[in-house]
N, C-alpha and C positions, 0 to 999 in steps of 0.2 A: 504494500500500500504506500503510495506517496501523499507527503502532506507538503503544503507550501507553507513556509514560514517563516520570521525574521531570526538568522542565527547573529550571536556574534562574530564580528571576521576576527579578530584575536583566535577563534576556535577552531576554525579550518583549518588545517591542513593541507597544503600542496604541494605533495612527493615528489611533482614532474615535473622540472622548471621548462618556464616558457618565454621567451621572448616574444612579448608584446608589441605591437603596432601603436606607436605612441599619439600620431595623429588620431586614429580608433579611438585612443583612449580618452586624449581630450576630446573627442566629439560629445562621447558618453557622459563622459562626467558635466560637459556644457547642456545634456536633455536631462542625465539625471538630476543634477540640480535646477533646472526649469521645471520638469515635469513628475519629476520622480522614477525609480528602477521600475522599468511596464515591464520588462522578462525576467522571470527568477533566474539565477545558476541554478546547475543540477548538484548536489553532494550524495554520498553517499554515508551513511550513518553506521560504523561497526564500535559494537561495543561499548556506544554512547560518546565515539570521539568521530568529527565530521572530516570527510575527505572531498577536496573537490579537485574535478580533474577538465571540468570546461568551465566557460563562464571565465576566461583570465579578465578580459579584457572589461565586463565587471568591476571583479572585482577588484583592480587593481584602481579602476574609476573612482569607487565607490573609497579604497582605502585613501585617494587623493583630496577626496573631498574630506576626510575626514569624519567619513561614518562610522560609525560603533555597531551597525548591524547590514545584513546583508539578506533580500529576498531569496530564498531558496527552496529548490523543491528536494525533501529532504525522501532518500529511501534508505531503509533499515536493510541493510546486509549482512551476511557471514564472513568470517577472515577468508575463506573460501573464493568470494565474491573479488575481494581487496587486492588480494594476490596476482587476480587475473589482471587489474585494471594498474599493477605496477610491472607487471612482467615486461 
């Protein structure tokens, strides 16, 4: 089951570094501060600690602005799960 809702970004988790499109980024952060975040990230929830593996460009916005929480569609997985998505 997926639920959408505000985590904090302190909580995430990003195992997979990413180089960001930094134009992208201030675009985002120029609507999300107009209009607010309209797309969650997706994370994945094991064992009550959050991993997110898309959504950079987000959230990297979002930590520019200086937000304390981030929209996301959170789903509960197994280490199982986890493993696959750092192999």
């Amino acid at each position: 089951m997926v639920q959408v809702q505000e985590i904090p970004l302190n909580q995430i988790r990003r195992p997979l570094p990413r180089q960001n499109d930094q134009e992208k980024v201030k675009a985002l952060m120029a609507s999300i501060a107009e209009i607010g975040q309209q797309e969650p990230i997706d994370v994945l929830e094991v064992e009550g600690l959050y991993y997110g593996f898309s959504g950079c460009h987000r959230y990297e916005a979002c930590q520019r602005l200086g937000k304390d929480t981030i929209l996301a569609r959170v789903r509960k997985a197994p280490q199982s799960v986890l493993k696959m998505h750092i192999a």
